[in-house]
LUMGU-950646 format. One line per 2 residues: their letters; for each residue x, y, z of C-alpha. Coordinates in steps of 0.5 Angstrom, whole numbers, always signed. Example, Ala and Ser with C-alpha at 12.3 -4.5 7.8 and 13.67 -1.06 7.14 Angstrom:
REM residues 2
as) +25 -9 +16  +27 -2 +14 $
This chain:
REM residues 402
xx) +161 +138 +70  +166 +134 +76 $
xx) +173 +137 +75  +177 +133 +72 $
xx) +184 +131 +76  +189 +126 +73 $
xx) +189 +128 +66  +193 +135 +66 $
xx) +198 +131 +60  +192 +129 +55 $
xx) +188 +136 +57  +194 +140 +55 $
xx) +195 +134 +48  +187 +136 +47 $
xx) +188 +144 +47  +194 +144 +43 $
xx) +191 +139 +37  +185 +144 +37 $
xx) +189 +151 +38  +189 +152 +29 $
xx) +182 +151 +30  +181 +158 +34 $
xx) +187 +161 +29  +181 +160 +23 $
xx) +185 +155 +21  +184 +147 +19 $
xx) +183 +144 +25  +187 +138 +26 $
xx) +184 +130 +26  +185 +126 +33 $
xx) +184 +119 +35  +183 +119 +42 $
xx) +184 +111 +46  +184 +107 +51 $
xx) +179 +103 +55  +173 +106 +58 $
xx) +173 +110 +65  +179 +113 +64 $
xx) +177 +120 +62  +178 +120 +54 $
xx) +171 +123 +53  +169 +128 +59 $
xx) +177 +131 +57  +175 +133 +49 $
xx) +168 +136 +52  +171 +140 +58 $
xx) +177 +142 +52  +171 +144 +47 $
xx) +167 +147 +52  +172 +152 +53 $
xx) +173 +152 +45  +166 +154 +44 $
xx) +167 +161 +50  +173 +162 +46 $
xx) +170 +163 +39  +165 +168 +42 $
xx) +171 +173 +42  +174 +171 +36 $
xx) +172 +175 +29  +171 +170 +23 $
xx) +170 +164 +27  +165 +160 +28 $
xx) +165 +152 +31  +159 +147 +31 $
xx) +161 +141 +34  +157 +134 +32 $
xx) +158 +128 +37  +155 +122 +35 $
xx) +156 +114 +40  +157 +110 +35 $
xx) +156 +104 +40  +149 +101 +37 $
xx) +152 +102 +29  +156 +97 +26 $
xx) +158 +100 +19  +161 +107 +16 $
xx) +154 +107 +12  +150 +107 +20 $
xx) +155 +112 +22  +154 +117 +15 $
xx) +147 +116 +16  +147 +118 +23 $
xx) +151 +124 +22  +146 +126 +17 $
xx) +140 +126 +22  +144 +130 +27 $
xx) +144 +136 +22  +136 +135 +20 $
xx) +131 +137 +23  +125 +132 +26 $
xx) +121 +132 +21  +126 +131 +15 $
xx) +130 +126 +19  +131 +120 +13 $
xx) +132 +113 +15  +138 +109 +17 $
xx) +138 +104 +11  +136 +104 +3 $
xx) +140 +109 +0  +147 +107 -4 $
xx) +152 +109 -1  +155 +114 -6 $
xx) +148 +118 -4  +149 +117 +3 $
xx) +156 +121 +3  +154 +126 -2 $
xx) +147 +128 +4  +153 +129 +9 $
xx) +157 +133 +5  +151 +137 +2 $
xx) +150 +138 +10  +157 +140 +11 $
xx) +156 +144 +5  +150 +148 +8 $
xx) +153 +149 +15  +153 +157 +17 $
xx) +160 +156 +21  +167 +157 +19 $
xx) +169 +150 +23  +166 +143 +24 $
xx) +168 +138 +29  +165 +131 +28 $
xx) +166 +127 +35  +166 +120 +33 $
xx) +164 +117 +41  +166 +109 +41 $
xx) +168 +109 +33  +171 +102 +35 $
xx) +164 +99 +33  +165 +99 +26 $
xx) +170 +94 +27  +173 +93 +19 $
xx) +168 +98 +16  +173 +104 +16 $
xx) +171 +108 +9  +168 +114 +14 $
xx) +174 +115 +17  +177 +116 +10 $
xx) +172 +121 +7  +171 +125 +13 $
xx) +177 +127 +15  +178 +129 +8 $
xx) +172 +131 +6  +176 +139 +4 $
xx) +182 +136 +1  +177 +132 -5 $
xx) +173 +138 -5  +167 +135 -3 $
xx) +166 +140 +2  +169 +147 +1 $
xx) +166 +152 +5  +166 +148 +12 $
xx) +173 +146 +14  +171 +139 +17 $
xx) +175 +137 +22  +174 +129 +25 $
xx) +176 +126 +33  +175 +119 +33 $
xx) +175 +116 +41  +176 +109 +41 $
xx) +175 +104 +48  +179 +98 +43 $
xx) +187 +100 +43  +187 +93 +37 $
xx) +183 +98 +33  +187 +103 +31 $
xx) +192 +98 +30  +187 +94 +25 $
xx) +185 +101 +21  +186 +101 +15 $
xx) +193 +104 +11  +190 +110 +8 $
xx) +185 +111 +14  +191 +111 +18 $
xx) +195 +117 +14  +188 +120 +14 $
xx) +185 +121 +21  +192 +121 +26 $
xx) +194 +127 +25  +194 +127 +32 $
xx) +194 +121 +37  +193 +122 +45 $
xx) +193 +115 +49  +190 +115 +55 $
xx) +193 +110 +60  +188 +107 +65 $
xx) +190 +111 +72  +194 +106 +77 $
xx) +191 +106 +86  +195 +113 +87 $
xx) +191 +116 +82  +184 +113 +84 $
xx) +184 +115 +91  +185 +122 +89 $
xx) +180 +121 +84  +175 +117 +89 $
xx) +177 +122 +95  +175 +129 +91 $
xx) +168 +124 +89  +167 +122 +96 $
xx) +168 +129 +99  +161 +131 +94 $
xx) +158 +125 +95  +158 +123 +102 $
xx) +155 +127 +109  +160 +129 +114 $
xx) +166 +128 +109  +170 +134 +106 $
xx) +175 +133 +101  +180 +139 +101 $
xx) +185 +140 +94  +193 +141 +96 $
xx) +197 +145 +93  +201 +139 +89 $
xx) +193 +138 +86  +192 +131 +91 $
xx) +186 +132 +96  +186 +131 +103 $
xx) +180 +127 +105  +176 +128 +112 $
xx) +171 +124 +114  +167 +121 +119 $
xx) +163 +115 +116  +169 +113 +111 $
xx) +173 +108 +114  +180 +110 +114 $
xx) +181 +103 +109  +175 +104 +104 $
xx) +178 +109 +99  +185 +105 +99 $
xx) +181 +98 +97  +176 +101 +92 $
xx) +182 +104 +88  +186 +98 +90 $
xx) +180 +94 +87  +179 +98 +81 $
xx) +187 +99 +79  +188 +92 +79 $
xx) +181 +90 +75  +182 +96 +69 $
xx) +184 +102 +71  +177 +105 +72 $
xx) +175 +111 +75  +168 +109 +73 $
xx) +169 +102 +76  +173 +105 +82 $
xx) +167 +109 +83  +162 +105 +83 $
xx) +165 +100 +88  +165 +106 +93 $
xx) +158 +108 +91  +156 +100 +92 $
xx) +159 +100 +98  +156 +106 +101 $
xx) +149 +103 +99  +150 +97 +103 $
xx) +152 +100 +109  +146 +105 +109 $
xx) +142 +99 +107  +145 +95 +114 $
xx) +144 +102 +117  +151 +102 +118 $
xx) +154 +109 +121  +161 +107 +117 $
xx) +163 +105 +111  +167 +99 +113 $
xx) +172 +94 +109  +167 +88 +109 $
xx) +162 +93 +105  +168 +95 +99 $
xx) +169 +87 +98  +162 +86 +99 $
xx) +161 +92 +94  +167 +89 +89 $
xx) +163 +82 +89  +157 +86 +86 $
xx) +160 +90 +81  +165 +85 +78 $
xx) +158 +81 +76  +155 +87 +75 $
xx) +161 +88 +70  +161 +82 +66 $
xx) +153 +81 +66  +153 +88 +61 $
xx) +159 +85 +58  +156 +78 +57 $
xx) +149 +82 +54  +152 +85 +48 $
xx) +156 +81 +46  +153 +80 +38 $
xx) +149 +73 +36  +154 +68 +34 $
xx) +159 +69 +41  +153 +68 +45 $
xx) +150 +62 +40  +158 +59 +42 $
xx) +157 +60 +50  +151 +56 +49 $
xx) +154 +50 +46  +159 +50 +51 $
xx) +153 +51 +56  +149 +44 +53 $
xx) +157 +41 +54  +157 +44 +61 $
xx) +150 +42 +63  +153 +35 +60 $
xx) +158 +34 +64  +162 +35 +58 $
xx) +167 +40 +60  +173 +42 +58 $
xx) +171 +41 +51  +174 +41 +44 $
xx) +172 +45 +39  +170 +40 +35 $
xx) +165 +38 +40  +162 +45 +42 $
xx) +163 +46 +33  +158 +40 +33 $
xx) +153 +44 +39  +153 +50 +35 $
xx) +152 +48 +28  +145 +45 +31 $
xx) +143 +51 +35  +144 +56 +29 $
xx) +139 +52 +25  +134 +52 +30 $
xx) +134 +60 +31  +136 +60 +24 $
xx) +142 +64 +24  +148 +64 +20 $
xx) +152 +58 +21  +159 +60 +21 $
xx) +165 +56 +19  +169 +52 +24 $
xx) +175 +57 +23  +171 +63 +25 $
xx) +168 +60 +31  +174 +59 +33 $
xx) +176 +66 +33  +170 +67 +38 $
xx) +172 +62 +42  +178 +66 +43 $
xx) +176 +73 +43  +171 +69 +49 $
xx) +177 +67 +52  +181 +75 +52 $
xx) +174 +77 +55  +176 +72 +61 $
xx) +169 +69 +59  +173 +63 +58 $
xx) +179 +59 +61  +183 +55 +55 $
xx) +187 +49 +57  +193 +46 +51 $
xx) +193 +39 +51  +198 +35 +48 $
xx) +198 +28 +47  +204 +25 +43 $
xx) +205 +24 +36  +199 +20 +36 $
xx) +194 +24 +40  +196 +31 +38 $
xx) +195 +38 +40  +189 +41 +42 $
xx) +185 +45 +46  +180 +45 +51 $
xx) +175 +50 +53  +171 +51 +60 $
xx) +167 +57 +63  +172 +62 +68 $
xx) +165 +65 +70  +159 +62 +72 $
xx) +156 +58 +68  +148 +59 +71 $
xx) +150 +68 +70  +152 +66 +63 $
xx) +145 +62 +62  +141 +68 +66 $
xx) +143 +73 +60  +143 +68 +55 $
xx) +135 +67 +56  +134 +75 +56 $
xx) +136 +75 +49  +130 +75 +44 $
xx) +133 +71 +38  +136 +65 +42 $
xx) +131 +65 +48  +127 +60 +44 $
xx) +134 +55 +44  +131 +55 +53 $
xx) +124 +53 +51  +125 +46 +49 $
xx) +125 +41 +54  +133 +39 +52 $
xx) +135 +46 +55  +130 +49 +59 $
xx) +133 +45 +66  +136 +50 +70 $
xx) +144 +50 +72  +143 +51 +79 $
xx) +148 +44 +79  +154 +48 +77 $
C-alpha cells in the first residue's frame, strides 16, 4: 500500500475514534465524507490495518472487521442482506430479496451474535447510495444498546462521497451513528503536487522522489518536464480536488508520450491527457446514472436533434412521457422530472438559463446540454433498457451535427 501523505489531521481523527476499540471498550461509531479521490477509505484501512497488529498483543481482544461498497445497492434491506453473506460461507449464502424485513435484521444479529471476536467494525463503503433508506444506519449502530446483539460489541463507519447525505439522514440516525465525524477536504495544488511527486518517483524510469524533513518531496527527473507535475495538480485542484484525477492526468499523460515516442513528458501531453480524462470523467458519470435521469437526457436529445434547444421543461416533460411508455418504465410526475433536470444541471450535464418575459410571458427555465450532446448519446444507446428508444427510424440518426 502507497504511503499516504497529506492526510496527517484525519489519520490521527481515525486512530483516536478507534482507541476505546484496543481498551476493550465500545467502539465508537464514525461517519467519514467528502468527495471521491481524497483518501477517506485508503486512511480507515491503513488505520485498521494497524489495529489489527496491535490486538495481537493485547489480551481479551479480538476485532473482525466487515467492509462492505455499497455502490450497486439501493436500500437498507440490500445492504443488511449483503452484511449477511459477508458472514456466510458460499454454500449458506442466502439471496438478496424475498425475506421480510424483520427476518433480514434478526439474520444479521444472529451473525453478530455468533461471531468469536470481542469487536465487530462494520465499514460501510459508499453508503450514500441508499439515498432516504437509512433504517441500517439506525439499527446497526445500536445493535448492543437494544440487546439485539450482546456478546460482540458491534461498532458502524459509514464513508460517504456525497457532503448532502449526511445532511438529509434522518434525526434519530444522525443521534446514532456520528459519534465521531472526520470531513475530508479535497487536497488544493500544493498538495497534489507533492502527492504526484511521491507517485512519480515510483512510476516513472530515471525519476526519483526524495522525502524532506518538512514531509514535502523533491522530485528529480529526466523525463518529466519541469511544468508536468505543477499542470496535472493544477488541473486536478481546479476540477475536484482528486488525487485519483491528478493521477490519472499524469499517468494519461505519460501513455501519450510513450505512444508518440517522446523521451519527455511535455505540457502539450498533461492538456492533451486532461482532455481525455475529463471525457473519460463524465462517460462513467453519464453511465450510472439511474433510469429515469437517462430517459430525461433523452428527451432533451430528441429536442436537440430537433433544433429545439433551449427547451422548456414542459416541452422535455411531453418528450418524456412518450419515451417512458415506449420502454415501459415508470412514468414520474412533471415535479420530480424537474428535480432530474435540476440534479442533471449540478452535474454540469446541463446548462439552465431564467427567462423572464414580463407579467404576460412569465418566468421560466430553458435547459441545454453543457456537454456534447453526441458523447451523452454514445452511453445512452449502451444501456440496455433505453437502447430500444435508438432503434426506431426517429432516433436512430446519429449527432455528428451537434
Amino acid at each position: 500500500m502507497h504511503r499516504l501523505i497529506e492526510r496527517d489531521t484525519e489519520l490521527e481523527q481515525y486512530q483516536s475514534a478507534l482507541k476505546p476499540v484496543i481498551n476493550g471498550a465500545p467502539p465508537k461509531n464514525l461517519f467519514s465524507y467528502g468527495q471521491t479521490g481524497v483518501g477517506k477509505t485508503l486512511s480507515l484501512r491503513m488505520v485498521v490495518e494497524r489495529l489489527i497488529e496491535d490486538q495481537q498483543n493485547i489480551d481479551g481482544v479480538d476485532v473482525q472487521v466487515i467492509e462492505l461498497n455499497c455502490k450497486s445497492l439501493n436500500s437498507s434491506y440490500q445492504v443488511a442482506a449483503n452484511l449477511i453473506n459477508q458472514f456466510r460461507p458460499a454454500t449458506e449464502q442466502i439471496k438478496p430479496t424475498g425475506y421480510p424485513s424483520g427476518m433480514i435484521y434478526n439474520m444479521l444479529f444472529d451473525e453478530l451474535e455468533a461471531l468469536d471476536a470481542t469487536h465487530c467494525l462494520i465499514v460501510l463503503d459508499e453508503i450514500d447510495a441508499i439515498g432516504n433508506d437509512d433504517d441500517i444506519l439506525y439499527k446497526l449502530p445500536r445493535a448492543n444498546d437494544n440487546e439485539n446483539v450482546e456478546d460482540t460489541l458491534v461498532g458502524v463507519i459509514g464513508i460517504s462521497n456525497d457532503f448532502t447525505f449526511r445532511d438529509n439522514l434522518s434525526a434519530r440516525v444522525k443521534d446514532s451513528l456520528a459519534d465521531e465525524e472526520i470531513h475530508f477536504p479535497p487536497y488544493d495544488a500544493n498538495e497534489l503536487g507533492n502527492i504526484l511527486k511521491q507517485r512519480a518517483g515510483e512510476a516513472f524510469h530515471d525519476t526519483s522522489a526524495q522525502r524532506l524533513d518538512d514531509g514535502s518531496y523533491e522530485l528529480q527527473s529526466d523525463i518529466l518536464a519541469g511544468d508536468v507535475i505543477p499542470l496535472c495538480a493544477a488541473f486536478a485542484a481546479q476540477d475536484s480536488g482528486s488525487a485519483r484525477q491528478a493521477l490519472k492526468r499524469l499517468y494519461k499523460a505519460g501513455d501519450l508520450a510513450r505512444d508518440k515516442e517522446s523521451d519527455v513528458i511535455t505540457e502539450a501531453h498533461v492538456r492533451q491527457a486532461d482532455e481525455i480524462v475529463e471525457r473519460d470523467k463524465v462517460r462513467d458519470e453519464l453511465t450510472r446514472l439511474p433510469t429515469q435521469s437517462k430517459l430525461t437526457l433523452y428527451s432533451l436529445l430528441l429536442l436537440e436533434r430537433e433544433d429545439e434547444t433551449p427547451s422548456k421543461r414542459n416541452r422535455i416533460y411531453e418528450r418524456y412521457v412518450m419515451a417512458a411508455k415506449r420502454i415501459d418504465a415508470d412514468v414520474r410526475t412533471d415535479r420530480t422530472i424537474h428535480d432530474r433536470l435540476s440534479q442533471l444541471t449540478l452535474k454540469g450535464f446541463l446548462d439552465v438559463d431564467e427567462q423572464n418575459k414580463g407579467p404576460k410571458g412569465g418566468s421560466y427555465y430553458e435547459y441545454e446540454f453543457s456537454i456534447r450532446a453526441d458523447l451523452a448519446q454514445e452511453v445512452l444507446q449502451e444501456d440496455e433498457r433505453l437502447a430500444e428508444l435508438f432503434a426506431t427510424d426517429e432516433t436512430s440518426t446519429t449527432l455528428d451535427s451537434f
